[in-house]
C-alpha positions as CSV (number, residue, x, y, z in Angstrom):
1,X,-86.7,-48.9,29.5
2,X,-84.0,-46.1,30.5
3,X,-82.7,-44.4,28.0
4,X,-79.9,-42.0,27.9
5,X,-79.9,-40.2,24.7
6,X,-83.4,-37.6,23.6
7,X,-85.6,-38.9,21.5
8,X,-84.5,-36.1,19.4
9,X,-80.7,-37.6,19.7
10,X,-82.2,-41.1,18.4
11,X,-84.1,-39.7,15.6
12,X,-80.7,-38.1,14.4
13,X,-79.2,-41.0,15.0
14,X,-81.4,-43.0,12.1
15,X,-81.3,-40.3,9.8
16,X,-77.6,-39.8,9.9
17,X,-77.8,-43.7,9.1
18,X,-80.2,-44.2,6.7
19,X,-78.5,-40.8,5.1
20,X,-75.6,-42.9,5.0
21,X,-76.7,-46.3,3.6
22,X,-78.6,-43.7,0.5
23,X,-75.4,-42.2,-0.2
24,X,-74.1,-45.8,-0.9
25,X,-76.7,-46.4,-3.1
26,X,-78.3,-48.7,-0.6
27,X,-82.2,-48.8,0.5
28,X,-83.3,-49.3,4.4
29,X,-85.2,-52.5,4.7
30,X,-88.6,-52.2,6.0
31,X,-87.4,-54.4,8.8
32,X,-84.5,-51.8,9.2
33,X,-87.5,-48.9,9.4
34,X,-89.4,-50.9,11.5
35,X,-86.1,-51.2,14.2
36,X,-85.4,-47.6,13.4
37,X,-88.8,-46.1,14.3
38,X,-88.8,-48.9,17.3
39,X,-85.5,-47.2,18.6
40,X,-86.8,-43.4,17.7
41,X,-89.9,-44.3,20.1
42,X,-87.6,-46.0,22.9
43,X,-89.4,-49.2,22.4
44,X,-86.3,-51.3,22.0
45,X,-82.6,-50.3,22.8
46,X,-80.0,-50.7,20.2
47,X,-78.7,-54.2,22.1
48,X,-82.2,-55.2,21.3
49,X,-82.1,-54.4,18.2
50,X,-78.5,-55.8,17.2
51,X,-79.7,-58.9,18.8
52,X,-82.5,-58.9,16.6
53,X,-80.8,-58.3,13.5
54,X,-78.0,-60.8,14.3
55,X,-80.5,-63.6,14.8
56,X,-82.0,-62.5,11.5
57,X,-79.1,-63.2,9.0
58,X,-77.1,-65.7,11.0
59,X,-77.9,-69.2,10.5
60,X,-77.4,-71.7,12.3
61,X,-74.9,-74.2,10.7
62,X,-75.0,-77.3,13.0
63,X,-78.9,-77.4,11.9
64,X,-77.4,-77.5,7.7
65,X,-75.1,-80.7,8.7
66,X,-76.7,-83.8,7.0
């Protein structure tokens, strides 16, 4: 996997973000930890990842149809 920021960049990255979501008064998910050390480590890209999350909490409506 090529990646073109540090992992020192990426682990800035999540802390700025999870900084962020605290000062909303909001609490990372553990999948969202999970994702973010995935990312820190350069296991998964961040495409990955928004993939990931999108198939999460989307559903699929045509499957609700009666």
């Amino acid at each position: 996997m090529s990646e073109s920021r540090s992992r020192e960049e990426r682990l800035a990255g999540v802390l700025e973000a999870f900084h962020s979501c605290r000062l909303d008064a909001l609490k990372p998910s553990r999948a969202a930890i999970r994702d973010g050390w995935d990312y820190i480590e350069g296991r998964r890209t961040l495409d990955e990842i928004i993939d990931d999350v999108v198939r999460r909490h989307t559903r699929d409506t045509d499957q609700e149809q009666p």
